[in-house]
N, CA, C and O of each residue as an XYZ file, in Angstrom:
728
protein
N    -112.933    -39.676    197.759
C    -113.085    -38.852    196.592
C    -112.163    -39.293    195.480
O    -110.994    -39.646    195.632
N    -112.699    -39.242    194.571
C    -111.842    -39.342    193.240
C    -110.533    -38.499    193.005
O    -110.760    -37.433    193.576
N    -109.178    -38.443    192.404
C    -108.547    -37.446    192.022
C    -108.686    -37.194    190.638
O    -108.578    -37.955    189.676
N    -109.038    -35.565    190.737
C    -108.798    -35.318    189.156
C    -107.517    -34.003    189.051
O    -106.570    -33.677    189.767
N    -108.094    -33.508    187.763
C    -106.998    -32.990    187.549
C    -107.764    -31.023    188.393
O    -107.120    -30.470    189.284
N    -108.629    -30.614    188.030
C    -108.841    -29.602    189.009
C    -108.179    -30.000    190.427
O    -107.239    -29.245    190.675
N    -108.345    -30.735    191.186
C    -108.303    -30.436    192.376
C    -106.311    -30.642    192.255
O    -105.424    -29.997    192.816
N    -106.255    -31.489    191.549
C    -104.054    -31.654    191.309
C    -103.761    -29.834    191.505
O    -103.169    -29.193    192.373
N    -104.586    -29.385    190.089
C    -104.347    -28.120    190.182
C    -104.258    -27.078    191.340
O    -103.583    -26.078    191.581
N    -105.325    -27.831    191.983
C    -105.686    -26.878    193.337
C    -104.532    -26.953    194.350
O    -104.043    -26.049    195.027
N    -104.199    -28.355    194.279
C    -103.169    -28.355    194.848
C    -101.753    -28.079    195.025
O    -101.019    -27.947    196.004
N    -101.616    -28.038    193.862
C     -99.927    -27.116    192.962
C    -100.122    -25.408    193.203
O     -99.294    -24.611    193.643
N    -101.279    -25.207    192.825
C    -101.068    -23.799    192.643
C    -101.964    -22.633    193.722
O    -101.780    -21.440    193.961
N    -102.807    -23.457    194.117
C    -103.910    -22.498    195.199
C    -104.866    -21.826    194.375
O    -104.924    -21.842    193.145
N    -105.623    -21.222    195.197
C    -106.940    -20.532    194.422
C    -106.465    -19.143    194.603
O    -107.326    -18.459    194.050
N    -105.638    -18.436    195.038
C    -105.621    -17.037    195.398
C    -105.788    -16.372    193.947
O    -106.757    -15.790    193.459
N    -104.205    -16.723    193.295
C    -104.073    -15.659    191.940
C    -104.718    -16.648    191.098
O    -104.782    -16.030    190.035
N    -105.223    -17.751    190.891
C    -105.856    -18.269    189.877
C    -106.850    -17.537    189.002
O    -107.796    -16.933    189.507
N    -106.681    -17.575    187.903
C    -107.780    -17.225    187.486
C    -107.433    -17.817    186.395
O    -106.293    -17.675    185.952
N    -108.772    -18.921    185.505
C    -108.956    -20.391    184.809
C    -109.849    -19.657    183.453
O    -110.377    -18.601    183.803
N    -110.036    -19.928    182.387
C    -110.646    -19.730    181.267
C    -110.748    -21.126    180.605
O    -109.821    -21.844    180.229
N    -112.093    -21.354    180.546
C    -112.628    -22.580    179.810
C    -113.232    -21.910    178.281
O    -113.761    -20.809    178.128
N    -112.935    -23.063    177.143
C    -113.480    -22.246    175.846
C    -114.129    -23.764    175.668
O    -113.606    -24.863    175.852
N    -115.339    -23.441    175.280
C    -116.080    -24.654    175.045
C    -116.586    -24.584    173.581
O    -116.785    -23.430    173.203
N    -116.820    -25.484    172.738
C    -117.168    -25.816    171.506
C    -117.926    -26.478    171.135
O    -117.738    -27.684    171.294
N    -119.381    -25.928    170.332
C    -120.563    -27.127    170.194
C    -120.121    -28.561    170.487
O    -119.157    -28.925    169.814
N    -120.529    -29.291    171.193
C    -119.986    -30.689    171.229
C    -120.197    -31.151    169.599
O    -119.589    -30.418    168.818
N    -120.792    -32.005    169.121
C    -120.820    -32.694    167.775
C    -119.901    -31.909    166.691
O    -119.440    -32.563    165.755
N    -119.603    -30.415    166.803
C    -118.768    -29.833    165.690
C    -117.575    -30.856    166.328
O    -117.071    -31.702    165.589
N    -117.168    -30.735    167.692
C    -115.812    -30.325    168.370
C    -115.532    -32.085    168.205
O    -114.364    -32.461    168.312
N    -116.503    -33.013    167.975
C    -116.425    -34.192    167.504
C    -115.753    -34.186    166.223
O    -114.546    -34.342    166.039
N    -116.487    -34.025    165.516
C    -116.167    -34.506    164.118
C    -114.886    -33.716    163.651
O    -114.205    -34.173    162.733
N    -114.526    -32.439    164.324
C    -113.536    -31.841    164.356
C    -112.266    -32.847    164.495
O    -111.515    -33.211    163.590
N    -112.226    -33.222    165.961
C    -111.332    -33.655    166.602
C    -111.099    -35.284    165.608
O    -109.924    -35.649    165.563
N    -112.018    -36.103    164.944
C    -111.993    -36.984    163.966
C    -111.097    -37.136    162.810
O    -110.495    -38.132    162.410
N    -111.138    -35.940    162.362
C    -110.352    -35.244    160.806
C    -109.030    -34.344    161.676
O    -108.102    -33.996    160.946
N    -108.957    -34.090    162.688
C    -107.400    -33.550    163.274
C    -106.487    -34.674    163.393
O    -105.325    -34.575    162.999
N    -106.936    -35.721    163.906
C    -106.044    -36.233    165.220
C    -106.084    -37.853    164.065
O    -107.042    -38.558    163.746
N    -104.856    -37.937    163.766
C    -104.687    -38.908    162.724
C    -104.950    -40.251    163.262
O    -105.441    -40.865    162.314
N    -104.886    -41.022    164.265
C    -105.175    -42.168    164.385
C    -106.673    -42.446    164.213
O    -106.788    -43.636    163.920
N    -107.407    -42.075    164.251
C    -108.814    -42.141    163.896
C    -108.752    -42.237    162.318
O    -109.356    -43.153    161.759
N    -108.177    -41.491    161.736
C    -108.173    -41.725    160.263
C    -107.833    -43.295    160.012
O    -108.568    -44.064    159.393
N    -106.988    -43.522    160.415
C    -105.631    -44.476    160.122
C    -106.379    -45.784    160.653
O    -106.201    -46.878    160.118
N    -106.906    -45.665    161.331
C    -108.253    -46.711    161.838
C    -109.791    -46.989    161.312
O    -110.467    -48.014    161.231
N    -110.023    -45.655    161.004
C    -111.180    -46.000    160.586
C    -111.761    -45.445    159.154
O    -112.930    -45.542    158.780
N    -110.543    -44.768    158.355
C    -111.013    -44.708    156.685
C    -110.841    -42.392    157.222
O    -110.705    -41.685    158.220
N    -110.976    -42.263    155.789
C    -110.914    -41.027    155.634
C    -111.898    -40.238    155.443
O    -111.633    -39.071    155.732
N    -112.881    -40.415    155.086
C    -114.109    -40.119    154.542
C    -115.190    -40.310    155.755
O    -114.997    -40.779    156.877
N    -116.165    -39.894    155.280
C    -117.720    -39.606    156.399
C    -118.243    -40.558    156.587
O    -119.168    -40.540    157.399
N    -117.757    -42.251    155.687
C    -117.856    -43.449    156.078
C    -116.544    -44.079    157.546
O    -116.821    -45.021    158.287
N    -115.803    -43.636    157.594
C    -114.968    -43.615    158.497
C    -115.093    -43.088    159.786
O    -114.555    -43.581    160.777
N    -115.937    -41.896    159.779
C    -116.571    -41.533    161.033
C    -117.808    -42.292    161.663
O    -118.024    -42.928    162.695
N    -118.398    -41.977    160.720
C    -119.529    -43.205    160.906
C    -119.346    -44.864    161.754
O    -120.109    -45.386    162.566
N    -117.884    -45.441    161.120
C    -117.193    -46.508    161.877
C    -116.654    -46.082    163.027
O    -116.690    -46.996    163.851
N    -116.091    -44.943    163.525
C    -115.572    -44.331    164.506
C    -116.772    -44.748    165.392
O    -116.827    -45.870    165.895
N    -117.899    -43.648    165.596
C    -118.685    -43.809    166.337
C    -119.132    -44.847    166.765
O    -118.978    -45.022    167.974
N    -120.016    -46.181    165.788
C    -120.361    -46.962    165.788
C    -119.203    -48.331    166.419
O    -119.715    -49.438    166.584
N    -118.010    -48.189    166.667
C    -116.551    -48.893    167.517
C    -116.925    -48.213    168.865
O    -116.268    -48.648    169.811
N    -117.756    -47.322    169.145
C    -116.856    -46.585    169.997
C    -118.145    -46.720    171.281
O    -117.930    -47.039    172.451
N    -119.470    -46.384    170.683
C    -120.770    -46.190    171.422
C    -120.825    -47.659    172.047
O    -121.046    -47.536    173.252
N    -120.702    -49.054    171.670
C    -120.527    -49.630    172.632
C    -120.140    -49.847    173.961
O    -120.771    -50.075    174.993
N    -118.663    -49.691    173.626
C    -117.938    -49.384    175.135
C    -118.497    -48.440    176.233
O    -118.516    -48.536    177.460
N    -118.920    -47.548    175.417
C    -119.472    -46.138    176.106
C    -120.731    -46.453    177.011
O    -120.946    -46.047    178.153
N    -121.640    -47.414    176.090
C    -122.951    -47.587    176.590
C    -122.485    -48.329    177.975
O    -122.918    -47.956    179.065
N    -121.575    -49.399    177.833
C    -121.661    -50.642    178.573
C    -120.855    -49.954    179.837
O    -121.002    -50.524    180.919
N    -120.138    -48.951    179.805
C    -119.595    -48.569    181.191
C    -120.341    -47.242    181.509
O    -120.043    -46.742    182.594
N    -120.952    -46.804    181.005
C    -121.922    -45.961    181.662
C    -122.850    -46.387    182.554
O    -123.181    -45.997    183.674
N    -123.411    -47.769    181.428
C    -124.449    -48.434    182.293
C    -123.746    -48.858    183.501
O    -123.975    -48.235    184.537
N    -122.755    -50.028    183.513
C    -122.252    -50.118    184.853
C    -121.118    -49.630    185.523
O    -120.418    -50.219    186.347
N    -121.005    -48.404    185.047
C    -119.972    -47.605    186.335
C    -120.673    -45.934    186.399
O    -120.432    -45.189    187.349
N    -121.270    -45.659    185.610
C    -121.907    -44.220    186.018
C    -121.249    -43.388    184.616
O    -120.346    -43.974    184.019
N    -121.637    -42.234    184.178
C    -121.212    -41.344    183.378
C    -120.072    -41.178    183.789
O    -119.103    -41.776    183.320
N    -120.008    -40.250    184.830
C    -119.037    -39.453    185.528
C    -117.634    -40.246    185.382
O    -116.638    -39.847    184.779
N    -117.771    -41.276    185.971
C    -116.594    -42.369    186.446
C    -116.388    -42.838    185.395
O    -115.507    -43.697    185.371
N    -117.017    -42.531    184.219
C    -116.476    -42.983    182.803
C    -115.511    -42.240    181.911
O    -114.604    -42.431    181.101
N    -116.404    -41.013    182.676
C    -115.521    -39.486    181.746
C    -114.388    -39.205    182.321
O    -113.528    -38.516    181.773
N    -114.245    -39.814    183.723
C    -113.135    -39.226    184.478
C    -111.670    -39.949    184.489
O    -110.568    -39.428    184.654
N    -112.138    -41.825    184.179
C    -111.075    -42.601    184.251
C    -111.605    -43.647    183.433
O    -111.297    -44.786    183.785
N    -112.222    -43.544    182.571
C    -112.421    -44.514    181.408
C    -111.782    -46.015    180.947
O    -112.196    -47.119    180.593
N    -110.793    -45.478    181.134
C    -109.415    -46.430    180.379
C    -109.007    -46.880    181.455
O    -108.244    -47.845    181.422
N    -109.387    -46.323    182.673
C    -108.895    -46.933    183.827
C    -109.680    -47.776    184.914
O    -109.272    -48.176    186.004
N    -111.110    -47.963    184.228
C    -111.855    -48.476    185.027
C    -111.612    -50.406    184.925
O    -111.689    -51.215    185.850
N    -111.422    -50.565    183.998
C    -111.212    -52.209    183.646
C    -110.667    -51.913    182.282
O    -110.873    -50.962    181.527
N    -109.764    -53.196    182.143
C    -108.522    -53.241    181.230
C    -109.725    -53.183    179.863
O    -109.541    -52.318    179.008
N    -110.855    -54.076    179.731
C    -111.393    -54.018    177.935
C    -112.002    -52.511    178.166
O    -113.177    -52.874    178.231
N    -112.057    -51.403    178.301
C    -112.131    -50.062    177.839
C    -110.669    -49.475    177.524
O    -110.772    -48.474    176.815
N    -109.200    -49.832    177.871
C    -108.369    -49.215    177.574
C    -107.645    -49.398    176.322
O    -106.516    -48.991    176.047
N    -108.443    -50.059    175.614
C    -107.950    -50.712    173.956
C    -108.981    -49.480    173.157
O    -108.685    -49.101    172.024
N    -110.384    -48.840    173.999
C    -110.877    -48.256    173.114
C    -110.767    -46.697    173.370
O    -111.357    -45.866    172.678
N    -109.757    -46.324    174.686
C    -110.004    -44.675    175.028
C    -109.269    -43.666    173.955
O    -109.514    -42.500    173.645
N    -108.516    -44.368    173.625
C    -108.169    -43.135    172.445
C    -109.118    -42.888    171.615
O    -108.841    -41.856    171.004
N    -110.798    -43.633    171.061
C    -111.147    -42.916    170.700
C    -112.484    -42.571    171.469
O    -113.239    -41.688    171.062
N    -112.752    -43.374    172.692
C    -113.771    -42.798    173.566
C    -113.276    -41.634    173.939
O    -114.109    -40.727    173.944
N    -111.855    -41.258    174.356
C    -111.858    -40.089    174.563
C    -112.632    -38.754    174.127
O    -113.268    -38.115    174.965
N    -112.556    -38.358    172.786
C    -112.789    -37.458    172.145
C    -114.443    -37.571    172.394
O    -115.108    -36.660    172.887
N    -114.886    -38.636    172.034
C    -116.316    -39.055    172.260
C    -116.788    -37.961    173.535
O    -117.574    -37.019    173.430
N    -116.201    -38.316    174.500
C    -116.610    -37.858    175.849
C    -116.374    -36.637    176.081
O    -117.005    -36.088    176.985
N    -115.506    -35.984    175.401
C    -115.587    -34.687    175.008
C    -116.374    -33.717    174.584
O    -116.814    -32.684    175.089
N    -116.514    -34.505    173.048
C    -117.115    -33.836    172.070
C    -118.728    -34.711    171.882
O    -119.187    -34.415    170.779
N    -119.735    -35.749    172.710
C    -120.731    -36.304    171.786
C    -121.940    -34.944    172.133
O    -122.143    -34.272    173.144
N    -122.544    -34.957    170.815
C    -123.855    -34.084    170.819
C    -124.663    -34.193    172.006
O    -125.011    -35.272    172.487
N    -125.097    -32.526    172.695
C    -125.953    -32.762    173.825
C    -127.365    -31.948    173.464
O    -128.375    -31.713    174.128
N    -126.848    -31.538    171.714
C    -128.279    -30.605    171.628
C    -129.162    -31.465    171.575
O    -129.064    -32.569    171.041
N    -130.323    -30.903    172.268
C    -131.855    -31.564    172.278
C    -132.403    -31.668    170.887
O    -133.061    -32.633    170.497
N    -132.128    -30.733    170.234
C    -132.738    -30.604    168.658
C    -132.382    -31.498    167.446
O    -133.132    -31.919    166.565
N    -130.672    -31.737    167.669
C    -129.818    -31.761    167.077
C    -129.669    -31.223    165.861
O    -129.146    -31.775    164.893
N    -130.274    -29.800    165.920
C    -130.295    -28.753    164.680
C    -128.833    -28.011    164.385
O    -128.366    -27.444    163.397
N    -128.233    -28.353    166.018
C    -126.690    -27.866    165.833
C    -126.110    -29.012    165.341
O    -125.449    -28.596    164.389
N    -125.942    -30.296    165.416
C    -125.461    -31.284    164.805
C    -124.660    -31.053    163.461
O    -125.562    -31.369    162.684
N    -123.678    -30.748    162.710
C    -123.759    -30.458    161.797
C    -122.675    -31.486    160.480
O    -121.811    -32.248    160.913
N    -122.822    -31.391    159.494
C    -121.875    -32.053    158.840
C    -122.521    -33.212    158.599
O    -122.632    -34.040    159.503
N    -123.108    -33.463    157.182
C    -123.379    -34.868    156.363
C    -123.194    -35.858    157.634
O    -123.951    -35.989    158.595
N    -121.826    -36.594    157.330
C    -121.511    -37.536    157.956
C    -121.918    -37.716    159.458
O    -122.137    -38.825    159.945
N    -122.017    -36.331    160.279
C    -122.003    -36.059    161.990
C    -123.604    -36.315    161.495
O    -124.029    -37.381    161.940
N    -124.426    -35.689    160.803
C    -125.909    -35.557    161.100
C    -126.571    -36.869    161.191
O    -127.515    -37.183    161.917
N    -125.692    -37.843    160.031
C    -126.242    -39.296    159.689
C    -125.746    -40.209    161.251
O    -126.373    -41.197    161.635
N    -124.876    -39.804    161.781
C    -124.654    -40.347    163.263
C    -125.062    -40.279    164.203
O    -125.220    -41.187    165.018
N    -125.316    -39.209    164.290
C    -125.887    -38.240    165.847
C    -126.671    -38.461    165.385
O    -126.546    -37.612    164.502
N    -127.704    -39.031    165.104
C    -129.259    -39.116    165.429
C    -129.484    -39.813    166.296
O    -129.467    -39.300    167.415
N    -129.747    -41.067    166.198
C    -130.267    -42.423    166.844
C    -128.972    -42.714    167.893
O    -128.826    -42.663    169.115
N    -128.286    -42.981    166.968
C    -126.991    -43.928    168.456
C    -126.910    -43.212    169.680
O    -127.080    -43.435    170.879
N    -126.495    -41.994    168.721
C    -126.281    -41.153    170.280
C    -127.289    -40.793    171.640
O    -126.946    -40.451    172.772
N    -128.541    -40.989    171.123
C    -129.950    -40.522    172.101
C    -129.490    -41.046    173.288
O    -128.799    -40.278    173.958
N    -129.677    -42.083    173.701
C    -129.101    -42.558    175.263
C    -128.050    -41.798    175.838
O    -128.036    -41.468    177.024
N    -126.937    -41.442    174.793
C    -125.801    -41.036    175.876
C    -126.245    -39.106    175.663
O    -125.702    -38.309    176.427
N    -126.624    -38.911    175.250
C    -126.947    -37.036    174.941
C    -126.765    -36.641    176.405
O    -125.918    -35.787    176.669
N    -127.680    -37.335    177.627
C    -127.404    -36.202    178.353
C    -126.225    -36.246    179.228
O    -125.924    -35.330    179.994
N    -125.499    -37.455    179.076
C    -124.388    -37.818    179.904
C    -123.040    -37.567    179.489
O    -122.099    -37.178    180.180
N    -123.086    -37.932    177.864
C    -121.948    -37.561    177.643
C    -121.817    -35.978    176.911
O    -121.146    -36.102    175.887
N    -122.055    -35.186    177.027
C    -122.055    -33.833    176.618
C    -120.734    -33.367    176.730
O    -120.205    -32.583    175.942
N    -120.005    -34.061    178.118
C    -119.073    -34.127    178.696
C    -118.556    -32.969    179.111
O    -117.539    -33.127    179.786
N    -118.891    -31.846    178.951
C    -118.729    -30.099    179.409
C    -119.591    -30.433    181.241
O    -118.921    -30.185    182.243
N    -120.865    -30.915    181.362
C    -121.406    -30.680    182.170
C    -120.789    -32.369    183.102
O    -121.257    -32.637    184.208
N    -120.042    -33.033    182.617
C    -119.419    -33.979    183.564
C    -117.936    -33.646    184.401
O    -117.418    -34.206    185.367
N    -117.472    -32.371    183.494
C    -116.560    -31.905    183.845
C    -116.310    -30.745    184.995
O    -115.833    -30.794    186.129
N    -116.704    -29.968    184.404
C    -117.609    -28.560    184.537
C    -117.756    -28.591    185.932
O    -117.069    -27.662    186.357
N    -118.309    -29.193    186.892
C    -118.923    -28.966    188.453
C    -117.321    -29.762    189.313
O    -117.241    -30.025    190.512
N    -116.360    -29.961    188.387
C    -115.185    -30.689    189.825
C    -114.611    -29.017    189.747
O    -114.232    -28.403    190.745
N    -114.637    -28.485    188.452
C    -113.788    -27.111    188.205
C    -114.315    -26.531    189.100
O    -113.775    -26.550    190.206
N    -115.242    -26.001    188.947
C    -116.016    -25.189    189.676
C    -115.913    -25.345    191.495
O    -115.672    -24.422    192.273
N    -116.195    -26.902    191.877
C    -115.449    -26.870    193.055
C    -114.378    -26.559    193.203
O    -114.236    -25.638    194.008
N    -113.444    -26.963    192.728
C    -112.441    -26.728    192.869
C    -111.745    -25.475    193.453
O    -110.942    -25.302    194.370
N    -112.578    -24.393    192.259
C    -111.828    -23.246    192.415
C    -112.708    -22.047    192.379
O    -112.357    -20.869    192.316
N    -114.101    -22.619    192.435
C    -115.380    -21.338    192.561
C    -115.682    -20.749    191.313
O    -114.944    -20.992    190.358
N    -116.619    -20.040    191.192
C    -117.045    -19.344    189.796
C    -116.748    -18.315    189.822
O    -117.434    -17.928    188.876
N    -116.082    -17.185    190.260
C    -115.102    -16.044    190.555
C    -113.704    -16.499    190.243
O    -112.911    -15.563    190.145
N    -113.168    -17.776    190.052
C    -111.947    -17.865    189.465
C    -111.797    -18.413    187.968
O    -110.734    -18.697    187.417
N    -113.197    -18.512    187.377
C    -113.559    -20.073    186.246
C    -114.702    -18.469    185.684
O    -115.651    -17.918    186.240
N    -113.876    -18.164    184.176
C    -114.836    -17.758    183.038
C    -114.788    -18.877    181.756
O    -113.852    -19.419    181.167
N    -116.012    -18.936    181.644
C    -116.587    -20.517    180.605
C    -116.846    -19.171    179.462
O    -117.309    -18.070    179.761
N    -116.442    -19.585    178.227
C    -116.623    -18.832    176.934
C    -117.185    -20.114    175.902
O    -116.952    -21.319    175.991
N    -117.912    -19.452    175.019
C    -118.105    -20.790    174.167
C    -117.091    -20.008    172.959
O    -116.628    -18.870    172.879
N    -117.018    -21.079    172.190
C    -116.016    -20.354    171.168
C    -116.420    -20.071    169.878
O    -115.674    -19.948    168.907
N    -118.106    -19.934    169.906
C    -118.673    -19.788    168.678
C    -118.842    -17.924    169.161
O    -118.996    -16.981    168.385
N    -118.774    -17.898    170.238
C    -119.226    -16.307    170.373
C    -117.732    -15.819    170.230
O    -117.692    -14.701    169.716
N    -116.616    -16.288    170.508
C    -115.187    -15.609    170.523
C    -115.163    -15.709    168.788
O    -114.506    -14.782    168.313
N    -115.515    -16.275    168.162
C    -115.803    -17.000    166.562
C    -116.439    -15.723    166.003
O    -116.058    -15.167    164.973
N    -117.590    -15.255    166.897
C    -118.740    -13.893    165.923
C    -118.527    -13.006    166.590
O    -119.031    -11.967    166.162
N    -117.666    -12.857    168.023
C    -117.320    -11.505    168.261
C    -116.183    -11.628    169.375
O    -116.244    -11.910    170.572
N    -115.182    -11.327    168.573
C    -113.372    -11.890    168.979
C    -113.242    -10.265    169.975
O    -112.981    -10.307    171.178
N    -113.411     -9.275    169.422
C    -112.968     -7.917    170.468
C    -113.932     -8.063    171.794
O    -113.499     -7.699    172.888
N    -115.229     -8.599    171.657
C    -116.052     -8.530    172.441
C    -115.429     -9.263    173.734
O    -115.368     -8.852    174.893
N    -114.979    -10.498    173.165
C    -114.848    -11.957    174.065
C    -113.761    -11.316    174.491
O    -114.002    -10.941    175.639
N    -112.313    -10.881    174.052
C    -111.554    -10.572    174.824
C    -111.232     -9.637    175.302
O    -110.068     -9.565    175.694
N    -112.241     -8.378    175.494
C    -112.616     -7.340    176.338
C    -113.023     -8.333    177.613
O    -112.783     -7.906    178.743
N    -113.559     -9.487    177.481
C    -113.983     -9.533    178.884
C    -113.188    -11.052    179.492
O    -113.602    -11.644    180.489
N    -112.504    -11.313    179.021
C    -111.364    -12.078    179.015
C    -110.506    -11.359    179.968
O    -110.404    -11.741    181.134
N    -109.706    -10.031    179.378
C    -109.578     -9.367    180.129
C    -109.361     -8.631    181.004
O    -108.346     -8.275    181.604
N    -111.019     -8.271    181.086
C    -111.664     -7.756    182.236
C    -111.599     -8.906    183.896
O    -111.495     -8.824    185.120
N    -111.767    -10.010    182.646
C    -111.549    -11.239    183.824
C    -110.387    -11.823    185.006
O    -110.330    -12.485    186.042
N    -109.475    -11.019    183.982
C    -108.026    -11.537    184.152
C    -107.392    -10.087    185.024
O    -106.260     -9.890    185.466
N    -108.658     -9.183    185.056
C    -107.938     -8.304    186.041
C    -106.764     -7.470    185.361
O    -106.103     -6.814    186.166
N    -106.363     -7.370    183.939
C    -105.697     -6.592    183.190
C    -105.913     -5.690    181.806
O    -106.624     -5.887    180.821
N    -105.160     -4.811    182.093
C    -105.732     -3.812    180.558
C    -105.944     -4.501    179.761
O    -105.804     -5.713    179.923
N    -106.427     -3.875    178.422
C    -106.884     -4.637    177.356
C    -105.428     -4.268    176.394
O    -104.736     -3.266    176.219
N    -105.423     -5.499    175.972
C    -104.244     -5.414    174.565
C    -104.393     -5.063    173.563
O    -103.495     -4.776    172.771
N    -105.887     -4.989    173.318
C    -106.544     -4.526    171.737
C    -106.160     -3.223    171.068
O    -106.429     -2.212    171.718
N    -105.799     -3.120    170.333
C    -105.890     -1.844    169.965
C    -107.074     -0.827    169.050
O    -107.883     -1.282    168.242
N    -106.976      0.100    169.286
C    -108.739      0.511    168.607
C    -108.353      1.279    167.788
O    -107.568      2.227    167.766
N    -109.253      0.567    166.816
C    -108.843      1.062    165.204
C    -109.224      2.172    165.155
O    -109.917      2.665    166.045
N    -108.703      3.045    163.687
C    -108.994      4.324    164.157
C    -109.686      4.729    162.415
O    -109.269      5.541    161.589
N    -110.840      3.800    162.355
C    -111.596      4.215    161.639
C    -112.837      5.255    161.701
O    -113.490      5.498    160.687
């Protein structure tokens, strides 16, 4: 078996009192997001929606060529560690594997620059690299779906009292909220 970091976890801490909260984020926002945060991507590839555009287009190579020969999974999991020419490119495959678009539509796709990208290049890798659902099933072994609440963070985004009423509820403790007294 592979080591990742769920099962490290499993092993430091046990499953008894665990209890894990995943917040997940449209992939392609949580892309282009993570593009304009995290300065070496700038500093590499321009500032502007032409700069992302180069991001991707550096990056979908590598991606294609060890997917094809090592598997998704084993890409998302140790990338940089599978053979030395991917570890010149994981700082920005990383985020890639994170964040690439898995909508079918790509109606969520959003942002000039993300929409003109995510079309075409990305089609091959959509269903592999989504990277939530490459991740997603070691957690879950790991530590069961009674210890693992998955939130997306567009619903904590349109309804923040809602999400952490059941946050929580999850966590097995009162609520901190206080109720307004309109």
């Amino acid at each position: 078996g592979q080591l990742t970091v769920p099962w490290l976890m499993r092993a430091v801490h046990g499953t008894n009192a665990v209890r894990l909260l995943a917040v997940l984020r449209e992939p392609a926002r949580r892309l282009h997001s993570a593009y304009h945060f995290w300065p070496q991507y700038r500093r590499r590839y321009g500032f502007d929606g032409a700069g992302f555009v180069k991001y991707v287009q550096g990056t979908l190579p590598a991606l294609r060529e060890c997917f094809a020969a090592h598997g998704a999974r084993a890409c998302a999991h140790s990338f940089e560690g599978i053979d030395q020419q991917y570890e010149s490119v994981f700082y920005h495959a990383d985020q890639f594997l994170k964040g690439a678009c898995q909508s079918r539509t790509r109606a969520r796709c959003s942002g000039p620059s993300a929409r003109a990208v995510l079309r075409a290049p990305l089609a091959p890798l959509r269903a592999a690299a989504g990277a939530y659902s490459l991740y997603l099933p070691d957690w879950l072994r790991a530590f069961g779906r009674r210890r693992l609440l998955v939130l997306r963070a567009e619903d904590y985004w349109a309804d923040t009292r809602r999400t952490l009423e059941a946050v929580f509820a999850f966590l097995g403790v009162r609520s901190l909220l206080v109720v307004s007294s309109e």
